[in-house]
VEXDREN-2710 file (C-alpha; in Angstrom, 1 decimal):
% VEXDREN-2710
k/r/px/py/pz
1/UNK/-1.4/-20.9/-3.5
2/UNK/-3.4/-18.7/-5.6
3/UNK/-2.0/-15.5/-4.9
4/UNK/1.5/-17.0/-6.0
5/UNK/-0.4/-18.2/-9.2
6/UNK/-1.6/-15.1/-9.6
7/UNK/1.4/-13.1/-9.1
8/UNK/3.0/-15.9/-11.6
9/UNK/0.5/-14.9/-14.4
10/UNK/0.9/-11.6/-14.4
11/UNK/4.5/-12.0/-14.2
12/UNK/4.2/-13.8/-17.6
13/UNK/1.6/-11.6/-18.8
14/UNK/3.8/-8.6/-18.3
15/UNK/7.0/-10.7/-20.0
16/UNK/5.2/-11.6/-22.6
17/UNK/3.8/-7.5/-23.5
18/UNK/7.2/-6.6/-23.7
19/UNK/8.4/-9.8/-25.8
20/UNK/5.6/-8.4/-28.0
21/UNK/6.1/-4.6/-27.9
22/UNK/10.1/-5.6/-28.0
23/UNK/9.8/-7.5/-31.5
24/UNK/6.8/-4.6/-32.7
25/UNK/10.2/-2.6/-32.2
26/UNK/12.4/-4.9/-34.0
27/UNK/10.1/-4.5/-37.0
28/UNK/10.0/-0.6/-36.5
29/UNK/13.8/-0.4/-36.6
30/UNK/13.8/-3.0/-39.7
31/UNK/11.4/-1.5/-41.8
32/UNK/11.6/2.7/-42.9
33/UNK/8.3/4.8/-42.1
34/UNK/5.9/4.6/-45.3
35/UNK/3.0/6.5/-46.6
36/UNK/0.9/3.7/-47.0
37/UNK/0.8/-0.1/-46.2
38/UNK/-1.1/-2.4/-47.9
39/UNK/-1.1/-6.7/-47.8
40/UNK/1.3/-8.0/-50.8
41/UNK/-1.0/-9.8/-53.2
42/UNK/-3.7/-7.0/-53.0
43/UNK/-5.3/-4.8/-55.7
44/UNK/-4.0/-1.2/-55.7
45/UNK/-5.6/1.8/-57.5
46/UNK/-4.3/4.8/-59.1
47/UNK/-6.4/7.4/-60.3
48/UNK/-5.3/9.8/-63.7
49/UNK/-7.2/12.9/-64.0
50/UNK/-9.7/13.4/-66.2
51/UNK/-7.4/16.1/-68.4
52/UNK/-5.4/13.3/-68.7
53/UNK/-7.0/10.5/-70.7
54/UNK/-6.5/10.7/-74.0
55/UNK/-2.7/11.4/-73.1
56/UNK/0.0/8.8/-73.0
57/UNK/0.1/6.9/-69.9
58/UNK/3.5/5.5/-68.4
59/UNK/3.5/3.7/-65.1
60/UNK/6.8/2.7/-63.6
61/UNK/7.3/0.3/-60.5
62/UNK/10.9/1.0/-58.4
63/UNK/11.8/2.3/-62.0
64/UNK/10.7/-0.4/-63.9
65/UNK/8.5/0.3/-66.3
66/UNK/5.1/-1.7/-66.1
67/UNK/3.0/0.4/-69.0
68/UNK/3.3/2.8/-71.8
69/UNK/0.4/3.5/-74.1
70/UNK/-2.7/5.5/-74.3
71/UNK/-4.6/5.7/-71.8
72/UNK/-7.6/4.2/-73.8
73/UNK/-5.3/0.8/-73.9
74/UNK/-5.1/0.5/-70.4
75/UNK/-7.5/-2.6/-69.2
76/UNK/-10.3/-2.2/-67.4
77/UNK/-9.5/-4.4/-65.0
78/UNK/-6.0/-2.9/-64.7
79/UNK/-2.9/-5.3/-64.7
80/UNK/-1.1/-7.8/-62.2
81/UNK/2.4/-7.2/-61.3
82/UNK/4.2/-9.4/-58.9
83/UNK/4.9/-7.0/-55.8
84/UNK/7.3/-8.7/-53.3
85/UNK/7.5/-7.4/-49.9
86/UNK/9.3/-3.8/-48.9
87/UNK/9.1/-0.7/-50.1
88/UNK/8.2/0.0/-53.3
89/UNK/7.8/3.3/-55.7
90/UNK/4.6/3.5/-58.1
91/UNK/5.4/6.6/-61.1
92/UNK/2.1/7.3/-63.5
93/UNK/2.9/9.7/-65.7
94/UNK/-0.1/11.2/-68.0
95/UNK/1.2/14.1/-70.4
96/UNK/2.6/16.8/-67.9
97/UNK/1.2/15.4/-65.0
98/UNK/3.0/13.3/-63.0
99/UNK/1.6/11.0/-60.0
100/UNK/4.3/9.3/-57.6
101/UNK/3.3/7.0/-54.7
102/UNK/5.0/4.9/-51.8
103/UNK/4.2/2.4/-50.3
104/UNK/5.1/-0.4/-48.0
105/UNK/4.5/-4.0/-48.6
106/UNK/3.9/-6.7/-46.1
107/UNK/3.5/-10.3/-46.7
108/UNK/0.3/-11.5/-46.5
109/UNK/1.0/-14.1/-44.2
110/UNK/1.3/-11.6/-40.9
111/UNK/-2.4/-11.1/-41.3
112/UNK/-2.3/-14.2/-39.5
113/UNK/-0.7/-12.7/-36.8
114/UNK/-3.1/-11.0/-34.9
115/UNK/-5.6/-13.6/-34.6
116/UNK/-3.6/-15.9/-33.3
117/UNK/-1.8/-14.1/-30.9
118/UNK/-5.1/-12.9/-29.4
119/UNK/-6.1/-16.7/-29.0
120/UNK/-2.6/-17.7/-27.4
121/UNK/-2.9/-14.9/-25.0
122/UNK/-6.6/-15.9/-23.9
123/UNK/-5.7/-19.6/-23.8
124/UNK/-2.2/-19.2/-21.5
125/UNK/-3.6/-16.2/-19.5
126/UNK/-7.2/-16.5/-19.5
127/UNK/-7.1/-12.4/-20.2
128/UNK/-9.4/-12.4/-22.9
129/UNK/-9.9/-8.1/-22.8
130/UNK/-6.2/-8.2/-22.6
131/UNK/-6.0/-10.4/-25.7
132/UNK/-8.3/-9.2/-27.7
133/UNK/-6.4/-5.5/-26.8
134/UNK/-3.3/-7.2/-27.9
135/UNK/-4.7/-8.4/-31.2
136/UNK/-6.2/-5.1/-32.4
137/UNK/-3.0/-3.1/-31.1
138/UNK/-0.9/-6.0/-32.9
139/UNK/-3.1/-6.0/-36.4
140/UNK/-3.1/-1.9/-35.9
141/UNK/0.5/-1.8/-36.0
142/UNK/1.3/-3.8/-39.1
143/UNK/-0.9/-1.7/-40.9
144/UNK/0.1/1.8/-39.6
145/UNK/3.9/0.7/-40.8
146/UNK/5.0/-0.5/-37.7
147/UNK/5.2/2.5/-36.1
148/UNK/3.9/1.4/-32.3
149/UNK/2.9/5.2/-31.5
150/UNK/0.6/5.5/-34.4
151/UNK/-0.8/2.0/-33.9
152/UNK/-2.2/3.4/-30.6
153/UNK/-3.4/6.4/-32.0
154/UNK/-5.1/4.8/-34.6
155/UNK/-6.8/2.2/-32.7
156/UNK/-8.6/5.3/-30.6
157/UNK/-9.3/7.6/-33.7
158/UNK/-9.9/5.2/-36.4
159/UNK/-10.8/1.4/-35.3
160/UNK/-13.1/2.6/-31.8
161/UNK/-14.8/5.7/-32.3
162/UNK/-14.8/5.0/-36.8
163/UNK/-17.0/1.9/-35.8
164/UNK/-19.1/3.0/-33.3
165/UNK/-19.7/6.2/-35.6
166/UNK/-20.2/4.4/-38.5
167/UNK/-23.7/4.9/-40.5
168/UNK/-25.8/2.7/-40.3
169/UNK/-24.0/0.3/-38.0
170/UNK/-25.5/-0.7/-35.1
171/UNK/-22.5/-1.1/-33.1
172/UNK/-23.1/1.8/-30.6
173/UNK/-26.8/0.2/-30.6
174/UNK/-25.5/-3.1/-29.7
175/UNK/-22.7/-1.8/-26.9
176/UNK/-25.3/0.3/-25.1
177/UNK/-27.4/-2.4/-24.8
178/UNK/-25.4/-5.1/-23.6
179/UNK/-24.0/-2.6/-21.1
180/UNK/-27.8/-2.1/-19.9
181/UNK/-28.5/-5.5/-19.7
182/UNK/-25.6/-6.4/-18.2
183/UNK/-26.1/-3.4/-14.9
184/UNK/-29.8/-5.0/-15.5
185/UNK/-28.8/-8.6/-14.5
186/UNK/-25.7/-7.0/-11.8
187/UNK/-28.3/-5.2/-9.9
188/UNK/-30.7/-8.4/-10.0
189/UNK/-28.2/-10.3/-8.7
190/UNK/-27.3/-8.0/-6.1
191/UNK/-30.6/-8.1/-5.0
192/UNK/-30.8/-12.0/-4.8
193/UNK/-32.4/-13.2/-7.9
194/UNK/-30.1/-14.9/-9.2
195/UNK/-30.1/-17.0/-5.6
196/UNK/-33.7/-17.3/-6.1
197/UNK/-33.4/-18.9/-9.7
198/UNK/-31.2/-21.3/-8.3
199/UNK/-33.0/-22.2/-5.1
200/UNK/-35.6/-23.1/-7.3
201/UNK/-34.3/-24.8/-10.3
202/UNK/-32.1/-27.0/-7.7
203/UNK/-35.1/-28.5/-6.1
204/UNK/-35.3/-30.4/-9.5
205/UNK/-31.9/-30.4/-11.2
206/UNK/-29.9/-32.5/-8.6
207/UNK/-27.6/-34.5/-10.7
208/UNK/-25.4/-33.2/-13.3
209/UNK/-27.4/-34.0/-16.4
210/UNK/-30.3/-32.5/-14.8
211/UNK/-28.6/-29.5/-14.3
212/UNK/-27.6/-29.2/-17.8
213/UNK/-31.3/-30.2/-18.5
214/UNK/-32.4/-27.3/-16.9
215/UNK/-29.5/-24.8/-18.1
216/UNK/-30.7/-25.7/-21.6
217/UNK/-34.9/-25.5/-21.2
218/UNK/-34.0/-21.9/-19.3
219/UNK/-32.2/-21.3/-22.9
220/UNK/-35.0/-22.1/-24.7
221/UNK/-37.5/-20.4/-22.4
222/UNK/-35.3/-16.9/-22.9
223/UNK/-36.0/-16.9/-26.5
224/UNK/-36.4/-13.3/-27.6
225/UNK/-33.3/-11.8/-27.7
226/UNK/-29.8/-13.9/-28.0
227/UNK/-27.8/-11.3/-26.2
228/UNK/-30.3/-11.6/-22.8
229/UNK/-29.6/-14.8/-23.1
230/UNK/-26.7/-15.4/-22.8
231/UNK/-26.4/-13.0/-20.0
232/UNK/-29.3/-14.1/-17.7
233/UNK/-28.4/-17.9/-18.2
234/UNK/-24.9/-17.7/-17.9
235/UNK/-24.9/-15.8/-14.7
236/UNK/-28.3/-17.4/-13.2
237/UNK/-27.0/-21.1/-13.8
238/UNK/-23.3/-20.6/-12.9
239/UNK/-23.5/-21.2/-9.3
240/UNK/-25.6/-24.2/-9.9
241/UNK/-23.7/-25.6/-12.5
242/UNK/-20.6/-25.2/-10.0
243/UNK/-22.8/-26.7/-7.4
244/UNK/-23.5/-29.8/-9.7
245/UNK/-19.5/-29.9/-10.8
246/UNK/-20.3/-29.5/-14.1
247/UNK/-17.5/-27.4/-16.0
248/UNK/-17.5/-23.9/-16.9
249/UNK/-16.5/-24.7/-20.6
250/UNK/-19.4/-27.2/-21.2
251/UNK/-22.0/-24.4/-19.4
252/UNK/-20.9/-22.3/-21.8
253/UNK/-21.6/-24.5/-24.9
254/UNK/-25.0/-25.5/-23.6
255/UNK/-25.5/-21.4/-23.0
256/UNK/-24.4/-20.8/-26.6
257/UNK/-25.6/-23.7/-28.2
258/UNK/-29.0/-22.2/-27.0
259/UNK/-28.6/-18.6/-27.6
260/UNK/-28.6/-17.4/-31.4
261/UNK/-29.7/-20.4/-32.5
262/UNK/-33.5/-20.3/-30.9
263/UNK/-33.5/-16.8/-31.5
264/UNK/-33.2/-17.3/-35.2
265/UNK/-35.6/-20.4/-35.3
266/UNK/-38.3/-18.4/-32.7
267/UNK/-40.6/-16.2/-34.2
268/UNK/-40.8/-13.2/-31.9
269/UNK/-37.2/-12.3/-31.7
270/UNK/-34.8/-9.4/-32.3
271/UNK/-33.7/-10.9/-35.1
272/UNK/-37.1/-11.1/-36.9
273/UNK/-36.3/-7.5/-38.8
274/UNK/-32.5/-8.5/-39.6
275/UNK/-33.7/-11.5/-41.3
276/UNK/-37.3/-9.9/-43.2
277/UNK/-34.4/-7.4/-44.6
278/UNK/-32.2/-9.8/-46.2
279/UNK/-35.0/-12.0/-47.6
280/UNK/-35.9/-8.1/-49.0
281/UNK/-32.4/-8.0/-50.3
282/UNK/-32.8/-11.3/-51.9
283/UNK/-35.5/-10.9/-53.4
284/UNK/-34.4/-7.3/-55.0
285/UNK/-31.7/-9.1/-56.2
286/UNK/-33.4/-11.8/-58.1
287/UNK/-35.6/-9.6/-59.1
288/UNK/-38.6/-10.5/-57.4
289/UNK/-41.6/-7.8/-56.7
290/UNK/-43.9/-9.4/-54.4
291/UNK/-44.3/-13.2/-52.7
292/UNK/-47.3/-14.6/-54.8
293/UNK/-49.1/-17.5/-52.0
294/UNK/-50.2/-20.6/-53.6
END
């Protein structure tokens, strides 16, 4: 029985990449290749060159002109235009020089898209990798001008290795140490700790709200760190919890419910720095030189 439902799911999961990647090439064969995509109600810049600004300044949208004037009378703020969605032509010129860009509108409205398909996907296949793959490949090809071959591209070169290597992120911090932790708590329960945790914790929690009793204090015990955790109470409790019937979804509440939040409220936490530096950035802010004690 659960091989067929098996089988069945990934029959559906593969029908329903294609009914994906199928319309991603609907839109391809709809809409032309473009320079640039941008969101339709979104502020776009232009830059003139310096020679340029005491010049006169005409800016032109499909050929229909927006501005003409100095370059002194243009706003600070720049203007709004009403941009509907397609392709579209922006003309500046400046004097002799003359700056021409395309671009390809989208309505704001499929930014909605990703998102949700990622949540369908992890709700009717319980594939959340999957899902969350489809979402990123799914936002990455609106934005690349539905072009599915570029979408790819772009999620490797741009939206993976841009993160990681971004400066002063500490995403590449935070991936390397959840895979440690997690090889940490595989080896330890290879080894028969986790069997150990919950030989011991079932002595006492022997009815379901005890279990969830005890699921909760071992959250609050773990208080350091919000990633660990998650990790060492989710995977030490689980066959207890199973034990108990109590469900997977409310194990992972309590786990959740018990994660961030004591680490925040604890005082000896990994999030002690992260928070001392945006009471810092507060108090730069409001100008503030020193905490004066009363």
């Amino acid at each position: 029985m659960s091989m067929s439902r098996r089988s069945t799911d990934r029959a559906w999961l593969s029908l329903s990449l294609a009914a994906v990647f199928a319309a991603a090439m609907l839109l391809t064969a709809t809409a032309a290749s473009a320079r640039t995509v941008v969101l339709s109600g979104l502020p776009r810049r232009i830059e003139v060159p310096d020679t340029c600004a005491s010049c006169a300044v005409e800016i032109a949208l499909d050929n229909r002109l927006l501005f003409a004037g100095d370059a002194a009378d243009l706003p600070a703020g720049g203007f709004e235009t009403a941009i509907p969605a397609g392709r579209h032509v922006v003309t500046v010129t400046a004097g002799r020089w003359i700056g021409r860009t395309e671009f390809l509108a989208i309505p704001g409205v499929l930014s909605l898209l990703p998102p949700v398909v990622a949540i369908l996907f992890a709700l009717i296949f319980r594939q959340v990798v999957v899902a969350l793959l489809v979402g990123i490949w799914l936002g990455s090809f609106l934005v690349t001008g539905f072009s599915p071959v570029a979408s790819i591209l772009r999620i490797a070169d741009h939206y993976v290795i841009g993160t990681l290597a971004r400066q002063g992120s500490d995403h590449a911090s935070i991936v390397v140490f959840t895979l440690l932790l997690g090889g940490m708590v595989g080896i330890t329960s290879r080894m028969g700790g986790m069997k150990g945790i919950v030989d011991r914790v079932s002595r006492i929690a022997t009815t379901p709200r005890r279990g969830q009793l005890a699921v909760w204090l071992m959250g609050v015990l773990i208080f350091f760190d919000d990633y660990t955790n998650t990790l060492i109470v989710g995977n030490a409790t689980r066959p207890l919890t199973d034990r108990l019937r109590i469900s997977r979804e409310k194990l992972s509440y309590i786990v959740d419910s018990t994660a961030a939040p004591i680490t925040v409220l604890a005082v000896v936490t990994s999030w002690i720095g992260f928070e001392i530096s945006l009471i810092a950035q507060s108090f730069d802010s409001l100008g503030i030189l020193s905490l004066i004690h009363i």
